[in-house]
PAVEX-81475 format. One line per field, with one value per residue (C-alpha): residue number from 1; x, y, z. Coordinates in nm, 4 decimals, always signed. Example, Ala and Ser with C-alpha at 12.3 -4.5 7.8 and 13.67 -1.06 7.14 Angstrom:
markol <- [1;2]
X <- [+1.2300;+1.3670]
Y <- [-0.4500;-0.1060]
Z <- [+0.7800;+0.7140]
***
This chain:
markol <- [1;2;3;4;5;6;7;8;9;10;11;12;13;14;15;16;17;18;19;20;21;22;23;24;25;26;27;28;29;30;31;32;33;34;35;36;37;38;39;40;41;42;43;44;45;46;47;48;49;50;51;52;53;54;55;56;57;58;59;60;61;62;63;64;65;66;67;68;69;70;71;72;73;74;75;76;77;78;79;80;81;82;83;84;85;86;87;88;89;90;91;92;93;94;95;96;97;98;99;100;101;102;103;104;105;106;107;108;109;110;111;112;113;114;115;116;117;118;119;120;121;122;123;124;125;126;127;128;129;130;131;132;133;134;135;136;137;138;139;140;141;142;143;144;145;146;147;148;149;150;151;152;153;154;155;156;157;158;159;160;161;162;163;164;165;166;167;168;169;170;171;172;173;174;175;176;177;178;179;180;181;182;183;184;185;186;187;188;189;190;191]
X <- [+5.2328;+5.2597;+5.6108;+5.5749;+5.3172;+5.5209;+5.8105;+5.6266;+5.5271;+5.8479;+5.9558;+5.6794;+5.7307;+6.0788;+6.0584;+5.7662;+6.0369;+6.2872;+6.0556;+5.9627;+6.3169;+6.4122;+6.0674;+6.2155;+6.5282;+6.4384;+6.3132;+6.6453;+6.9575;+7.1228;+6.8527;+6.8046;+6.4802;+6.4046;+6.1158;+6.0816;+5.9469;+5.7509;+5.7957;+5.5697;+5.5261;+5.2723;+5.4969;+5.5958;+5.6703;+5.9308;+6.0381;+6.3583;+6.4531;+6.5323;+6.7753;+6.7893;+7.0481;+7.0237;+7.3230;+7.2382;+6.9289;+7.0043;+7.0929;+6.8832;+7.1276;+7.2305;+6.8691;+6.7898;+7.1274;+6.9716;+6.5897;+6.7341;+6.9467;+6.6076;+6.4341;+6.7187;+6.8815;+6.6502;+6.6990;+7.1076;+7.1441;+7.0065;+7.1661;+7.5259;+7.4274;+7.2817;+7.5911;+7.8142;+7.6505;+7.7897;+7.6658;+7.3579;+7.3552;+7.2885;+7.0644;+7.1027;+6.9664;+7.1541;+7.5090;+7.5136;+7.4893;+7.4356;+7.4690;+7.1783;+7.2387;+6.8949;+6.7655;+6.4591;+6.1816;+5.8472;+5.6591;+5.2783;+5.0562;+5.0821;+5.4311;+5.7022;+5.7039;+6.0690;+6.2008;+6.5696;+6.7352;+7.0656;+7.2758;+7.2211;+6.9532;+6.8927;+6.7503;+6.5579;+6.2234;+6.1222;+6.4819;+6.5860;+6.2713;+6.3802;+6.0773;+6.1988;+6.2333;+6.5410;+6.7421;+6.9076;+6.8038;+6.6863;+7.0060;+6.8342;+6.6055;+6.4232;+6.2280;+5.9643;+5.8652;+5.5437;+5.5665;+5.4243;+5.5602;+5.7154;+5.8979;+5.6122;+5.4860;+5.4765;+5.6622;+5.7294;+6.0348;+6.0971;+6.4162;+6.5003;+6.4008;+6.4057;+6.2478;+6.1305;+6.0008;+5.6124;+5.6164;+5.4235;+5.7664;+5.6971;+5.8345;+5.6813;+5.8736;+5.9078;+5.9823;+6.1357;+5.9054;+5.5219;+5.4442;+5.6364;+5.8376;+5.5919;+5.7141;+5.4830;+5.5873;+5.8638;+6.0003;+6.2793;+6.5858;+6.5964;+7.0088]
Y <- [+12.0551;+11.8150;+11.7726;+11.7041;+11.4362;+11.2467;+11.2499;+11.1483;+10.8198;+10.7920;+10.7212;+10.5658;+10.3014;+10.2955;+10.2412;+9.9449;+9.8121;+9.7756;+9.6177;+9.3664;+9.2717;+9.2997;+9.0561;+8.7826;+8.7810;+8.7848;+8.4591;+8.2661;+8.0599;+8.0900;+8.0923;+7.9078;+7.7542;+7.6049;+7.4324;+7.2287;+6.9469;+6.6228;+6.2818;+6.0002;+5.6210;+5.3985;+5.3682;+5.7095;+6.0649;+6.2786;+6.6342;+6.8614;+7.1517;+7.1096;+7.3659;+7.3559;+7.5265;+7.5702;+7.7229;+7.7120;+7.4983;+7.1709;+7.2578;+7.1417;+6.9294;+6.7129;+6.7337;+6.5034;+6.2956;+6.1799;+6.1269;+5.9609;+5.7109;+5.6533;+5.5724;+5.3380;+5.2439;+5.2084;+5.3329;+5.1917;+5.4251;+5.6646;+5.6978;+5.6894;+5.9466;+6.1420;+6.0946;+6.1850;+6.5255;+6.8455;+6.9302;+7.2563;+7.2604;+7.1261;+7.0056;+7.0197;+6.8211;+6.8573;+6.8611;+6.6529;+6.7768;+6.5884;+6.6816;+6.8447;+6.6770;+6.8057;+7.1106;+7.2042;+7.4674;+7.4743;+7.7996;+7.8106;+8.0455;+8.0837;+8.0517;+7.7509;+7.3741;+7.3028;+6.9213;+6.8508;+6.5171;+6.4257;+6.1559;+5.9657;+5.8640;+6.1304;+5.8616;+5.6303;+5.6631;+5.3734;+5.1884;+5.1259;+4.8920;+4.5537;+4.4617;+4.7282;+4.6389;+4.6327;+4.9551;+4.8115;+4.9700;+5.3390;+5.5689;+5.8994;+6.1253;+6.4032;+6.7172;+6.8494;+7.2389;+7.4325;+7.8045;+8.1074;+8.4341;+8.5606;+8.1994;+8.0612;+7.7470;+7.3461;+7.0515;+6.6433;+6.4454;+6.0988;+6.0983;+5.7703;+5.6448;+5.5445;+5.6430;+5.4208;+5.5706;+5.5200;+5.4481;+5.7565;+5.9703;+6.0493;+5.8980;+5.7130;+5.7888;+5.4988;+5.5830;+5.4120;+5.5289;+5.4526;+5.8369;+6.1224;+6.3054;+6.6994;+6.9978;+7.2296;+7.5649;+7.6409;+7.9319;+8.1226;+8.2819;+8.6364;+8.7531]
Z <- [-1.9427;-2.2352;-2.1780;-1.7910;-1.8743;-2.0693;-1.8400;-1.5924;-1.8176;-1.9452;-1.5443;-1.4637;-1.7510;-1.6571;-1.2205;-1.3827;-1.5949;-1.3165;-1.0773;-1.3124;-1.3375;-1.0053;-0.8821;-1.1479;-1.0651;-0.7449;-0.7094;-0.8344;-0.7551;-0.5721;-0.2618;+0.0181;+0.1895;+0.5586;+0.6924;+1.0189;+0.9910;+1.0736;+1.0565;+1.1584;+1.1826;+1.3798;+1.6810;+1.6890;+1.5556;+1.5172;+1.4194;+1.3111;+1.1055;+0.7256;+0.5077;+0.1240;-0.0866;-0.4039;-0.5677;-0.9443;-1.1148;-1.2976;-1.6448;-1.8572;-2.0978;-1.7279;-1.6379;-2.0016;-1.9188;-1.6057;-1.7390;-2.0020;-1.8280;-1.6296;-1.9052;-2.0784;-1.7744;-1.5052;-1.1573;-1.1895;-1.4852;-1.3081;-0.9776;-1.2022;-1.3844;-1.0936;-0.9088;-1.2334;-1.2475;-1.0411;-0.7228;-0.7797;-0.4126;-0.0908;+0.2027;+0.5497;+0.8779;+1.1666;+1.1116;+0.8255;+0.4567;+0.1701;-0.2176;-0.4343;-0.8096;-0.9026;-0.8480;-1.0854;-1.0814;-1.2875;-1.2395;-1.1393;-1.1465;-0.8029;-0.7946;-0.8130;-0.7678;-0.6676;-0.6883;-0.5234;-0.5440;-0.3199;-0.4316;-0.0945;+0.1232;+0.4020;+0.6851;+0.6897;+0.8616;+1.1020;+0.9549;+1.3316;+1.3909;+1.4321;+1.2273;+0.9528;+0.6094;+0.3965;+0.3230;-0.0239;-0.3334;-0.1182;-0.2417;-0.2598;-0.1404;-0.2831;-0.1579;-0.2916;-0.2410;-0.3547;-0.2842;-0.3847;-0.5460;-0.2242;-0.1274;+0.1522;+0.1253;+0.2133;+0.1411;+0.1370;+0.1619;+0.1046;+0.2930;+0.1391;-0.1756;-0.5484;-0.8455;-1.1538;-1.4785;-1.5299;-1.8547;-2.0074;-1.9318;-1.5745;-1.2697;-1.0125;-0.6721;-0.3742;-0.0382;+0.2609;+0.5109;+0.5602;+0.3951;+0.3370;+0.6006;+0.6198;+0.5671;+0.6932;+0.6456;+0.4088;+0.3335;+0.1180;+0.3530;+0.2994;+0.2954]
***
């Protein structure tokens, strides 16, 4: 009976073991995300469907190369060397795609905070006012994801924008449109 029992744990420890494994590896690139979403401004509103690839996570060497050049180089150091980095992946509106740069996940306790930067802007929110201010200087936009351990969640996007560092090693983000473009309900594509 002895012998049973500790087969039995043996298994047991083992099948644990495997779905461990398989739950973190689970929730990696390459993986893909959708969300519709919602735009607004004070003349009007607007809505779509979003798709974010992420084929591999900044490394973090090129993830210091470009927080670096932010730091040293201000937002012009930046955007050369977020657009000397390889593409991690992609996002897609429509039929256009533009080029992820940065890809990075933090885990939460609940689950991951996801930030994804293209190398151009995406559109610009309320830019076709003939009140609307100058486009110059927006070149990027980035996504932002929060979503739990089985790839639900919500989102922003400043479709176009820039980033400047804060000066306590953060960055402080500035968007094109009056506030961010919603992204209600996110969630991971299951292949």
């Amino acid at each position: 009976m002895s012998s049973i029992r500790t087969s039995i744990i043996i298994v047991l420890v083992g099948l644990a073991t495997v779905v461990a494994a398989a739950q973190k590896s689970r929730y990696t690139a390459p993986e893909t995300f959708t969300s519709a979403l919602q735009a607004a401004t004070a003349n009007g509103a607007g809505a779509g469907t979003i798709n974010i690839q992420v084929d591999r996570y900044t490394h973090e060497q090129d993830r210091k190369r470009m927080s670096d050049a932010l730091t040293h180089g201000g937002y012009s150091g930046f955007l050369q060397a977020l657009r000397a980095a390889p593409t991690v992946g992609g996002v897609t509106m429509g039929d256009q795609k533009f080029a992820v740069r940065w890809a990075r996940e933090e885990v939460t306790d609940k689950g991951r905070n996801i930030s994804i930067v293209t190398d151009k802007p995406i559109y610009f929110v309320g830019g076709g006012r003939p009140d609307a201010k100058p486009r110059a200087g927006f070149e990027i936009a980035v996504v932002q994801l929060t979503v739990d351990n089985n790839g639900l969640g919500t989102g922003t996007m400043a479709a176009a924008a820039k980033v400047r560092p804060d000066g306590k090693g953060g960055v402080l983000l500035d968007d094109y449109a009056e506030q961010p473009i919603k992204l209600p309900f996110v969630h991971r594509v299951i292949k």
